[in-house]
MDAnalysis code that builds the backbone (N, CA, C; Angstrom):
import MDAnalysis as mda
import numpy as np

u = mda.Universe.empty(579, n_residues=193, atom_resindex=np.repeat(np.arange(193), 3), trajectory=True)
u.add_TopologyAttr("name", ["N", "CA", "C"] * 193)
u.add_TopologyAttr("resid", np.arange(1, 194))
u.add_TopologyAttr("resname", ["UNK", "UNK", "UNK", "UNK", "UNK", "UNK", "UNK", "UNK", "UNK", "UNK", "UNK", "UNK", "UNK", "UNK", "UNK", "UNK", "UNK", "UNK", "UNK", "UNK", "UNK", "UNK", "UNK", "UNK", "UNK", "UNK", "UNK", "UNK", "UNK", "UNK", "UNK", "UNK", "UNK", "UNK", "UNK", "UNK", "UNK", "UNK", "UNK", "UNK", "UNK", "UNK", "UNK", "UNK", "UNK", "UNK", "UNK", "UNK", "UNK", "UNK", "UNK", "UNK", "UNK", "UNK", "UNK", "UNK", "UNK", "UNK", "UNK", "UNK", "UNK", "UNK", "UNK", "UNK", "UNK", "UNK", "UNK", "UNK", "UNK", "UNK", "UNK", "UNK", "UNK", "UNK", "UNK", "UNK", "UNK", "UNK", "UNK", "UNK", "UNK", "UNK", "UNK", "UNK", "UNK", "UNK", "UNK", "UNK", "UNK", "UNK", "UNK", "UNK", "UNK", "UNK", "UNK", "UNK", "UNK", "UNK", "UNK", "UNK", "UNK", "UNK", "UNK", "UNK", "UNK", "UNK", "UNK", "UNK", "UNK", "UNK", "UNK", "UNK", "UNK", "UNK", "UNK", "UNK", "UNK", "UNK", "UNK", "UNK", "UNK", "UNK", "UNK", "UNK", "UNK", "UNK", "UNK", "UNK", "UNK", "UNK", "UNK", "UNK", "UNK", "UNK", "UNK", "UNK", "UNK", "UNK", "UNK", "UNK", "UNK", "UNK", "UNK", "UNK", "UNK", "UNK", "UNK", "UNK", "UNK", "UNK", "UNK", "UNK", "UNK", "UNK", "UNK", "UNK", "UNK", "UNK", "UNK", "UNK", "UNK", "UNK", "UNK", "UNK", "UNK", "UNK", "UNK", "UNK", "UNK", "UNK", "UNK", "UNK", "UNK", "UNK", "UNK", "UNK", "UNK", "UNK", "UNK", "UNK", "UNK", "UNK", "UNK", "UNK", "UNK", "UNK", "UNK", "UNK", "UNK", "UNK", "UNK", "UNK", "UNK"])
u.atoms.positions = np.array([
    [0.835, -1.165, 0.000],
    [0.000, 0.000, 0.000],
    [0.878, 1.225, 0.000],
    [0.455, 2.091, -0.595],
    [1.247, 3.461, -0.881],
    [0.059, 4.635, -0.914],
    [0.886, 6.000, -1.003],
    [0.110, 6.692, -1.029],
    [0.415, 6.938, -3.154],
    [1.285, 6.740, -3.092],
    [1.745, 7.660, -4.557],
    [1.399, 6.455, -5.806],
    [0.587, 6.816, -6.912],
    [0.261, 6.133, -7.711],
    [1.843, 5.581, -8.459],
    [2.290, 6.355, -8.623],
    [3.939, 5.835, -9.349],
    [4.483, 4.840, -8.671],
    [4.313, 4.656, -7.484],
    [5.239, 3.212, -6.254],
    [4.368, 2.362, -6.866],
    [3.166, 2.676, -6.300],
    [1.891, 1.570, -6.601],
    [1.978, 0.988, -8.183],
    [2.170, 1.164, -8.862],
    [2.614, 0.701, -10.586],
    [3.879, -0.361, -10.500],
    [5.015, 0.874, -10.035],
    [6.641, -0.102, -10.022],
    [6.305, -1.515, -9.085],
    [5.118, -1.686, -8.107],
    [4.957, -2.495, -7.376],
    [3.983, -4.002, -8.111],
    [3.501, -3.224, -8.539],
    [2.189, -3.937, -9.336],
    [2.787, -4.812, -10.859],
    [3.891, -3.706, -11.391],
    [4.625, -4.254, -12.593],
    [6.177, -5.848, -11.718],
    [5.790, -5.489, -10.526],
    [6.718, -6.909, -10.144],
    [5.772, -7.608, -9.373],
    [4.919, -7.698, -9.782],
    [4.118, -8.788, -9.353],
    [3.359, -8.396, -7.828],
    [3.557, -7.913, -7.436],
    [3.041, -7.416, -5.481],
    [1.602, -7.271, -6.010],
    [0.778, -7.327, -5.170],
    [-0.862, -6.478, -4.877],
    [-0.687, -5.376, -4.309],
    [-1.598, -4.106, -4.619],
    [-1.252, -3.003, -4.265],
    [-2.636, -2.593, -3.560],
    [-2.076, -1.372, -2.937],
    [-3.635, -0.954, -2.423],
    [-3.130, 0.987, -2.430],
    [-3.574, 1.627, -2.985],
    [-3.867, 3.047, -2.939],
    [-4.373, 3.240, -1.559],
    [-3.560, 4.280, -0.784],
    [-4.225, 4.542, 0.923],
    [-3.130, 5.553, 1.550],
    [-3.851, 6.052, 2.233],
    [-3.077, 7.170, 3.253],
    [-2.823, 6.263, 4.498],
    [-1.405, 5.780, 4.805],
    [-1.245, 5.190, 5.685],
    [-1.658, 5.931, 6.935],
    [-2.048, 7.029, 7.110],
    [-2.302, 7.893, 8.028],
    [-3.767, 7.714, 8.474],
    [-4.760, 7.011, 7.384],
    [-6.136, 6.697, 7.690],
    [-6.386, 5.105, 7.586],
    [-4.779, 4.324, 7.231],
    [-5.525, 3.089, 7.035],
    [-5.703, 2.309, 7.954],
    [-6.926, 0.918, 8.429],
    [-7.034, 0.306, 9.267],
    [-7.763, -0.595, 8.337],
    [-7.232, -2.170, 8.912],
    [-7.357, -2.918, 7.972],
    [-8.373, -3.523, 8.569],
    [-9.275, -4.378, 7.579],
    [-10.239, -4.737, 8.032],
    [-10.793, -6.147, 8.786],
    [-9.696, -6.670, 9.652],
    [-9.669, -7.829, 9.938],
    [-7.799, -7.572, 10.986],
    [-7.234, -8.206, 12.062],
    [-6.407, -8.486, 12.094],
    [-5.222, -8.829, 11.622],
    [-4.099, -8.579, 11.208],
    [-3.468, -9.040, 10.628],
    [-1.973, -9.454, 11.239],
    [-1.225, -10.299, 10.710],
    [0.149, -10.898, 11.324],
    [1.408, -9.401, 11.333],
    [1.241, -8.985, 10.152],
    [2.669, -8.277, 10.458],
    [2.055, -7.028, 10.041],
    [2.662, -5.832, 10.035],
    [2.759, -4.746, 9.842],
    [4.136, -3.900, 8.970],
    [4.587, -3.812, 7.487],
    [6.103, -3.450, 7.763],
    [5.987, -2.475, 6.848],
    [6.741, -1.319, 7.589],
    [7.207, -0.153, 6.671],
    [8.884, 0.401, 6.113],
    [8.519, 0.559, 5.402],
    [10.147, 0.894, 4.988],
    [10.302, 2.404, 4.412],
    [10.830, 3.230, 5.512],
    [10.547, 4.585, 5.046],
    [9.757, 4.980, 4.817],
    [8.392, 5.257, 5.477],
    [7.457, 6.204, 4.945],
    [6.753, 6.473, 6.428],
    [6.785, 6.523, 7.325],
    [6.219, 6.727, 8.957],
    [6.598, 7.804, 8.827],
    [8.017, 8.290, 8.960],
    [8.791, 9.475, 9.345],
    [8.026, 10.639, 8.483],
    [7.027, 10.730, 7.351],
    [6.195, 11.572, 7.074],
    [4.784, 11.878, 7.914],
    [4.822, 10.821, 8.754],
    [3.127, 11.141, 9.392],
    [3.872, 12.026, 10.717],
    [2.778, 12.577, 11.278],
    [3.434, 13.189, 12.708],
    [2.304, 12.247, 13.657],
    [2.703, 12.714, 14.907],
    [2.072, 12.104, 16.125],
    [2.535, 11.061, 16.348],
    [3.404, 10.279, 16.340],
    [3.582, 9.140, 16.440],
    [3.308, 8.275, 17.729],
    [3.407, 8.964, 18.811],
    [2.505, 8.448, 20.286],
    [1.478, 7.626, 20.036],
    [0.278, 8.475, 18.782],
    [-0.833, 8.127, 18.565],
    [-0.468, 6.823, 17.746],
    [0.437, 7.342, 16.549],
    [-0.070, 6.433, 15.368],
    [0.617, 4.905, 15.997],
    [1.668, 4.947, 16.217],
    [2.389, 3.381, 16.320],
    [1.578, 2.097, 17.549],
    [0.894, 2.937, 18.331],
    [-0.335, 1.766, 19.307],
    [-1.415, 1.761, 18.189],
    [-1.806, 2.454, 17.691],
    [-2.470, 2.203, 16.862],
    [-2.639, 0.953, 15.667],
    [-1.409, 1.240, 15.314],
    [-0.903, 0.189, 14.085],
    [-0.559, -1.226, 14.906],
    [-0.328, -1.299, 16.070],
    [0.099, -2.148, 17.381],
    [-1.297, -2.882, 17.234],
    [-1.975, -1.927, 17.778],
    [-3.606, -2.860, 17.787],
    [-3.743, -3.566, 16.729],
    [-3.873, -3.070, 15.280],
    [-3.920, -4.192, 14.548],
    [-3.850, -5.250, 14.448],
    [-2.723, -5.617, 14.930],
    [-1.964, -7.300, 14.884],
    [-2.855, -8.173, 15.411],
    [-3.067, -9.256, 15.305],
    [-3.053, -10.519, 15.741],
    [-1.516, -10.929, 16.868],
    [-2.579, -11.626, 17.665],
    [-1.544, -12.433, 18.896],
    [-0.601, -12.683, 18.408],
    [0.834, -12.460, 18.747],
    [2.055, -13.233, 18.044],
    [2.598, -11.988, 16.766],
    [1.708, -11.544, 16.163],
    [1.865, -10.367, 15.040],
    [3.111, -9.346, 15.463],
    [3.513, -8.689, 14.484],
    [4.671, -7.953, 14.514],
    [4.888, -7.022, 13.665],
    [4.942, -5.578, 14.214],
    [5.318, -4.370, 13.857],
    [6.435, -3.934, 13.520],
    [7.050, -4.000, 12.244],
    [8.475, -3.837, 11.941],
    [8.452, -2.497, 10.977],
    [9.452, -1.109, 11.505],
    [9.625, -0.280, 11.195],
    [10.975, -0.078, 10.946],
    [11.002, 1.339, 9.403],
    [12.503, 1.860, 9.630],
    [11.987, 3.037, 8.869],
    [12.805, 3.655, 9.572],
    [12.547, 5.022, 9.205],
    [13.977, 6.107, 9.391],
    [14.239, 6.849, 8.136],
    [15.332, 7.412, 8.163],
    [15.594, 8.765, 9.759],
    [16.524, 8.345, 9.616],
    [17.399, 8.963, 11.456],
    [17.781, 10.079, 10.905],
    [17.296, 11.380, 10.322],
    [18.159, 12.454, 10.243],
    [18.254, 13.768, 10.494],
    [17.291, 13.900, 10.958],
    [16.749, 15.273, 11.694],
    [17.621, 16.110, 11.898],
    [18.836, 15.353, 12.587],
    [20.033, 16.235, 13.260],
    [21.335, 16.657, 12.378],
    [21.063, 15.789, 10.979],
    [22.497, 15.784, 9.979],
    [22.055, 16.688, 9.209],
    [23.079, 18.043, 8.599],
    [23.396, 19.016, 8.113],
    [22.406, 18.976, 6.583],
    [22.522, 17.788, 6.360],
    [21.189, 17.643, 4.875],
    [19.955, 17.791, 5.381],
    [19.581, 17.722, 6.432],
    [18.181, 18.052, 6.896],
    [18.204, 19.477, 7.341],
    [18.936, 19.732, 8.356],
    [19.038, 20.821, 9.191],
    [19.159, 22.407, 7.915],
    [19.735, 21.884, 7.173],
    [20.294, 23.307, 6.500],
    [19.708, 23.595, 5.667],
    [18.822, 22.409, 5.433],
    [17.330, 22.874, 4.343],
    [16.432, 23.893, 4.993],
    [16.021, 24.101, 6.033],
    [15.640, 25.152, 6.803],
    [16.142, 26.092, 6.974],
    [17.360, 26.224, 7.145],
    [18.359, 27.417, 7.136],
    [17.743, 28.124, 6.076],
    [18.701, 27.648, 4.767],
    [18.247, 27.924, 3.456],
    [16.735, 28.444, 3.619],
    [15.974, 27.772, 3.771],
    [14.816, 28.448, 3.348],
    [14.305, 29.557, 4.144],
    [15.229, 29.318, 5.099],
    [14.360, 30.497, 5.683],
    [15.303, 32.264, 5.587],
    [15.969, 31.879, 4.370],
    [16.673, 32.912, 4.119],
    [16.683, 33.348, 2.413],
    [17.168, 34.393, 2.290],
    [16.738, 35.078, 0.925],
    [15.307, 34.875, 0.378],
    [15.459, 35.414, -1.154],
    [13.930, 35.958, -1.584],
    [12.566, 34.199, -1.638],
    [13.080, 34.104, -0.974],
    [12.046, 32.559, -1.186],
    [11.607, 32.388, -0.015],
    [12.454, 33.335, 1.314],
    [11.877, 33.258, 2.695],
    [10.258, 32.903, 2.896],
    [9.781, 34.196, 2.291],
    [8.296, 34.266, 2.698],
    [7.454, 33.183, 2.144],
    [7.843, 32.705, 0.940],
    [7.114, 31.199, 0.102],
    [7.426, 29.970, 0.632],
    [8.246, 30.123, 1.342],
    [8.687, 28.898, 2.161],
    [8.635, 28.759, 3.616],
    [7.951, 29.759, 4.304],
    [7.570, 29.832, 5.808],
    [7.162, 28.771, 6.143],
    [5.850, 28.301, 5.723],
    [5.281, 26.898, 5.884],
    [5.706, 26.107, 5.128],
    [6.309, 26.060, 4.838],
    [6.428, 24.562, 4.288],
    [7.398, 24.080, 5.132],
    [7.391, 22.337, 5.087],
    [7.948, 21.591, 6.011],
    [8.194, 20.712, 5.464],
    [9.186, 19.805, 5.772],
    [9.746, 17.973, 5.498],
    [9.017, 17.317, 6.149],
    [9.474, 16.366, 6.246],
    [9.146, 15.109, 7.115],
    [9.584, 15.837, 8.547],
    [8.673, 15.740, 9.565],
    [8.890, 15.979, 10.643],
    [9.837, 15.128, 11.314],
    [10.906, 15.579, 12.439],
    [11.415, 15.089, 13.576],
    [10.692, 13.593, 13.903],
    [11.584, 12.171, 13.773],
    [11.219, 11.638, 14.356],
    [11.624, 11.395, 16.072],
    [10.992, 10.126, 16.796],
    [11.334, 10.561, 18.411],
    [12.983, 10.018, 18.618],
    [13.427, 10.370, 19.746],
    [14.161, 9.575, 19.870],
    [13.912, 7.613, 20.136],
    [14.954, 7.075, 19.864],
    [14.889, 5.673, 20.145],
    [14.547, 5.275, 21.682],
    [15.010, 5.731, 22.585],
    [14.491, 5.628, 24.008],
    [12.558, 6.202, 24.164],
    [12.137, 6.710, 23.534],
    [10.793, 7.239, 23.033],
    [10.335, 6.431, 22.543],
    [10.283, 5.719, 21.430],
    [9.790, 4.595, 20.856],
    [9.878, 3.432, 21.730],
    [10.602, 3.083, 22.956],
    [10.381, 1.962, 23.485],
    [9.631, 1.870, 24.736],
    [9.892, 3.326, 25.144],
    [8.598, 3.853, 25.995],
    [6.896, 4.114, 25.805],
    [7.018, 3.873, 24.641],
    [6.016, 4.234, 23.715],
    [5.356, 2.667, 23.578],
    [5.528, 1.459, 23.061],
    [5.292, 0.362, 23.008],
    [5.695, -1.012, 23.687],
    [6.811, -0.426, 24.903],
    [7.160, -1.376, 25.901],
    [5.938, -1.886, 26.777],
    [5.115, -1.215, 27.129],
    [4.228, -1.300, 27.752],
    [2.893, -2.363, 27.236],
    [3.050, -2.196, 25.830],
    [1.948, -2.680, 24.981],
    [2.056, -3.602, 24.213],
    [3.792, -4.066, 24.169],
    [4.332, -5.019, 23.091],
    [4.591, -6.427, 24.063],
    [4.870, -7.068, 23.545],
    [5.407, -8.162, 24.738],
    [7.093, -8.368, 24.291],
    [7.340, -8.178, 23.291],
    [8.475, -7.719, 22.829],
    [8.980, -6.822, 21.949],
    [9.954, -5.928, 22.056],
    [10.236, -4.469, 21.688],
    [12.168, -4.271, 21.295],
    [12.219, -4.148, 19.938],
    [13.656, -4.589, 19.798],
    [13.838, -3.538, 18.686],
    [14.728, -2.612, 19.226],
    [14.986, -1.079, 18.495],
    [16.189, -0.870, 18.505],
    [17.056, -0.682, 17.464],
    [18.458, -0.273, 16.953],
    [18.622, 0.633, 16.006],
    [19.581, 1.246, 16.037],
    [20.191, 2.527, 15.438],
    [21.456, 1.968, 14.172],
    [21.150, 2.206, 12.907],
    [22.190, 1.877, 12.178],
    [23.040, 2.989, 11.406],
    [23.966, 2.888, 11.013],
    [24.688, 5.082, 9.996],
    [25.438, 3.819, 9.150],
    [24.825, 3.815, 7.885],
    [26.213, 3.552, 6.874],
    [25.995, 4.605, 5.936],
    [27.117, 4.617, 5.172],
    [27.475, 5.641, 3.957],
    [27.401, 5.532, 2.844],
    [26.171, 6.476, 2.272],
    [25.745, 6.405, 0.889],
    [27.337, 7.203, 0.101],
    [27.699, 6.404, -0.802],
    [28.854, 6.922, -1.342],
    [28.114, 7.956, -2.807],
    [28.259, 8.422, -2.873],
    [27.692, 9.825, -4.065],
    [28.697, 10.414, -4.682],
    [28.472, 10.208, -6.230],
    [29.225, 10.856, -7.153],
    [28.217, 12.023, -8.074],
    [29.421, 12.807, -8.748],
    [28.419, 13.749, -9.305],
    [28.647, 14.952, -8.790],
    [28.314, 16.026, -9.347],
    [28.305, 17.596, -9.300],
    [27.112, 17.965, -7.753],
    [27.724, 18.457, -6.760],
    [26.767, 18.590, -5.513],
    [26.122, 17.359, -5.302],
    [26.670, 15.791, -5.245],
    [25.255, 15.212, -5.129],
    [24.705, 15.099, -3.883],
    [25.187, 15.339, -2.902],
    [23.996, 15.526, -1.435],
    [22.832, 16.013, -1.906],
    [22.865, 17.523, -2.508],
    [21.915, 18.053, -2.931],
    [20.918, 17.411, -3.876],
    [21.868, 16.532, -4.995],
    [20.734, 15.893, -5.909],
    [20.272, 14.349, -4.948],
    [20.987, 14.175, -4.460],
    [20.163, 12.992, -3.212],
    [18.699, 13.645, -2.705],
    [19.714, 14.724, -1.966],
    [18.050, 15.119, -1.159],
    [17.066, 15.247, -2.013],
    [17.083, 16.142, -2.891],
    [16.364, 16.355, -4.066],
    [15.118, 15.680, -4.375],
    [15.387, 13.926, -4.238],
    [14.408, 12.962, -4.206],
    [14.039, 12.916, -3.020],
    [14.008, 13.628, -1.826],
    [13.227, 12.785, -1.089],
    [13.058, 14.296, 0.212],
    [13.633, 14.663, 0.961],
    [13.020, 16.034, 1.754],
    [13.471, 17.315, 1.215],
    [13.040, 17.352, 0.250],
    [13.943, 19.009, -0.478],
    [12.679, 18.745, -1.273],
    [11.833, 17.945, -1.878],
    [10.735, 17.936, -2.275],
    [10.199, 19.051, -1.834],
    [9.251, 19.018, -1.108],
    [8.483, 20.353, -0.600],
    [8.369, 21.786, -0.383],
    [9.911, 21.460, -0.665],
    [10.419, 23.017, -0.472],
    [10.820, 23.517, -2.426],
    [10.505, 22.759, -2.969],
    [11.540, 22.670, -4.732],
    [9.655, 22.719, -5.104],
    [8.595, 22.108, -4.822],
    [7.745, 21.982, -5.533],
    [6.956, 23.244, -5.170],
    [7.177, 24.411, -4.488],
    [6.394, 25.648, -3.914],
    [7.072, 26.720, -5.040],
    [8.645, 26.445, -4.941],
    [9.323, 27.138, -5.806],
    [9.190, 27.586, -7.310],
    [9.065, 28.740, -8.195],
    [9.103, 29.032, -9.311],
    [10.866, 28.894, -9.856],
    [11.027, 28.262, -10.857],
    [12.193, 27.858, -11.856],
    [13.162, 28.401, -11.181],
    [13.290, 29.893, -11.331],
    [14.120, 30.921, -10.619],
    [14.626, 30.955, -9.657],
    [13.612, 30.739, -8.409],
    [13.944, 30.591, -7.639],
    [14.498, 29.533, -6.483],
    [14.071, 28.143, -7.475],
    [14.867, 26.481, -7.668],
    [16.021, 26.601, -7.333],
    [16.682, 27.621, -8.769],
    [17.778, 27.553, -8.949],
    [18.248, 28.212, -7.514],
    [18.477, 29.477, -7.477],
    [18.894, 30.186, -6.163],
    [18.568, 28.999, -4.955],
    [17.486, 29.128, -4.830],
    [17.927, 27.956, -3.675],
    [18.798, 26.722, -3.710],
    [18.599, 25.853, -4.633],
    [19.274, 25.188, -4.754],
    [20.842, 25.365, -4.672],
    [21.537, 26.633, -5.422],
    [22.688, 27.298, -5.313],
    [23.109, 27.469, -3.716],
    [22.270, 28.192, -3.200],
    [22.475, 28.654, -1.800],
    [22.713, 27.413, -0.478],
    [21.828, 26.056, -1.026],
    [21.662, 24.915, -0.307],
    [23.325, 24.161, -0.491],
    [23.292, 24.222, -1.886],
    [24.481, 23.438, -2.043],
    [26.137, 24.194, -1.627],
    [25.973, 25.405, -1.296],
    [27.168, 26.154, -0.674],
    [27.179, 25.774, 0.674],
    [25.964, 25.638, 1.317],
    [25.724, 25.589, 2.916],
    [26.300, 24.336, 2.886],
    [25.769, 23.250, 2.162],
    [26.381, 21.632, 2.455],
    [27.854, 21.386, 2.355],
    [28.724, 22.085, 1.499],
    [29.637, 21.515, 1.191],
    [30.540, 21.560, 1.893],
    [30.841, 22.472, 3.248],
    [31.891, 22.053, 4.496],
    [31.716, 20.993, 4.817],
    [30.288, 20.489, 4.705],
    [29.807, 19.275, 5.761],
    [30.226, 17.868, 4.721],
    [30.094, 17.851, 3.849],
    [30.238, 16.979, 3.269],
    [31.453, 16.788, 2.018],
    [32.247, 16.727, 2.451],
    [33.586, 17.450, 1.397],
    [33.931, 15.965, 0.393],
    [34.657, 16.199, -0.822],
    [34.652, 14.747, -1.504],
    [35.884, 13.974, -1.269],
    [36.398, 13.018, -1.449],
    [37.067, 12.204, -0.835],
    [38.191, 12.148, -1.846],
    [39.414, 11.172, -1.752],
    [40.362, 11.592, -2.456],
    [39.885, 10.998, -3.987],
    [39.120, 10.115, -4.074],
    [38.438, 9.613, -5.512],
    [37.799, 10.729, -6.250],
    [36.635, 11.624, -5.329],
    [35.911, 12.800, -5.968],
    [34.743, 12.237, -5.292],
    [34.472, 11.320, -4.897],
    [33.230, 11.192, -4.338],
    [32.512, 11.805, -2.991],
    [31.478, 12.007, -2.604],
    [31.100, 12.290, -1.478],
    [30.286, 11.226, -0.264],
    [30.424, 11.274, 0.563],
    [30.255, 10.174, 1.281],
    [29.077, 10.984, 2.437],
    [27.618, 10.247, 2.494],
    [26.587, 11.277, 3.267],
    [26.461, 9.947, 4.602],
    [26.617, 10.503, 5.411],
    [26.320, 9.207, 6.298],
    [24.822, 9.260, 6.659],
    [24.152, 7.729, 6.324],
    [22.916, 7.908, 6.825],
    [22.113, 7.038, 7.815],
    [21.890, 7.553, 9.258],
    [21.189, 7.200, 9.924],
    [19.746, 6.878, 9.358],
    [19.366, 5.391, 10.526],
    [18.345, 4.309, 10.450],
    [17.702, 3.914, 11.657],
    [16.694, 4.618, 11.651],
    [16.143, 3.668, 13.291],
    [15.307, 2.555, 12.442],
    [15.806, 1.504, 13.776],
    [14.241, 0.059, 13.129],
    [14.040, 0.321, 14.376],
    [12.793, -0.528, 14.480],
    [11.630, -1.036, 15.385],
    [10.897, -2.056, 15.317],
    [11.397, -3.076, 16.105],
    [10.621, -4.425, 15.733],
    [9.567, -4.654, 17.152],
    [8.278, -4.687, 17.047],
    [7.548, -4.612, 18.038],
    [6.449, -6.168, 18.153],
    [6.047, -7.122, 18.836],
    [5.847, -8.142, 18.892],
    [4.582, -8.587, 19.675],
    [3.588, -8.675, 19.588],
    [2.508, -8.217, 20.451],
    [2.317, -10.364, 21.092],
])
C-alpha cells in the first residue's frame, strides 16, 4: 500500500498487490500478522498516537516492523531550513515543512514497551557513497527538499538550490576519488505483540 500512484505501478509491474491509501487513515479490516514499513512513517506526525495504533492491529504473536530514516540532526536536513528560511524565497517557504522530527529511540520503546510483549529497536549510519556535481543536494532532491523545490518558481529552484548546495559543502567534502560520502542514519523497530 502506498500513497503515490507511481510506487503503486513499479509495485504492481513486479508482481506485489497493491492498495492506494493514506497510511495515516488506514485500518485494515480484519487483524493481521505483520505490519512493515520501509521509510514512509517518518512523514506522518504524532507518532505516540499512530504506532499503538498500528500495534492494535496485529493478531496475537503479530509484529510491527519499522525503519525510518534517522536524520533530523544531519546538516542535509538541518540546512534545508536554514536555506529556506533565508533570501527571496523566505516568505514562500515559511510553511512549508519535510518530514517531521522523528522521536528519539528511548521514546519509541517507551512508547510500546508497555503494549508489546516484545520491543527490539536499533540505530544503524552507513554511507551512501555519491558521485556527481553537488550530489547531497541531488540525493536530497528525491526525497526532503521535495516540498520546499515543488512551492518554488524555476528561478527561484535555482537560487535555492545554489544557496543549499554552498551551505552543504563544508559538511560533506569529496574524498580523495571525488566522491562524497553522506552518512545515513536508520532507526528500526521491531515490536511483537
Amino acid at each position: 500500500m502506498d500513497g503515490s500512484r507511481a510506487m503503486l505501478e513499479k509495485a504492481r509491474s513486479a508482481g506485489f498487490p497493491t492498495e492506494f491509501v493514506d497510511i495515516a487513515n488506514w485500518a485494515p479490516p480484519e487483524p493481521v500478522d505483520i505490519i512493515f514499513s520501509n521509510a514512509a512513517l517518518q512523514w506522518l506526525p504524532d507518532h505516540a498516537a499512530l504506532l499503538p495504533r498500528l500495534l492494535a492491529y496485529l493478531t496475537p504473536g503479530g509484529v510491527l516492523a519499522i525503519q525510518m530514516p534517522a536524520m533530523h540532526h544531519a546538516p542535509v536536513r538541518t540546512l534545508q531550513r536554514v536555506v529556506a528560511s533565508s533570501g527571496p524565497w523566505a516568505t514562500r517557504l515559511s510553511e512549508v515543512t519535510s518530514a517531521p522530527p522523528i522521536l528519539e529511540p528511548s521514546a519509541y520503546y517507551d512508547l510500546l514497551s508497555g503494549r508489546a510483549a516484545v520491543v527490539d529497536i536499533w540505530v544503524t549510519e552507513y554511507l551512501h557513497v555519491l558521485r556527481g556535481e553537488d550530489p547531497v543536494v541531488q540525493w536530497a532532491m528525491g526525497t526532503s527538499l521535495r516540498p520546499y523545490l515543488d512551492v518554488l518558481g524555476p528561478d527561484d529552484r535555482i537560487g535555492f538550490l545554489t544557496a543549499y548546495a554552498e551551505a552543504l559543502r563544508p559538511h560533506y567534502p569529496p574524498q580523495a576519488d571525488g566522491s562524497v560520502l553522506l552518512p545515513f542514519r536508520r532507526l528500526f523497530v521491531l515490536a511483537k505483540n
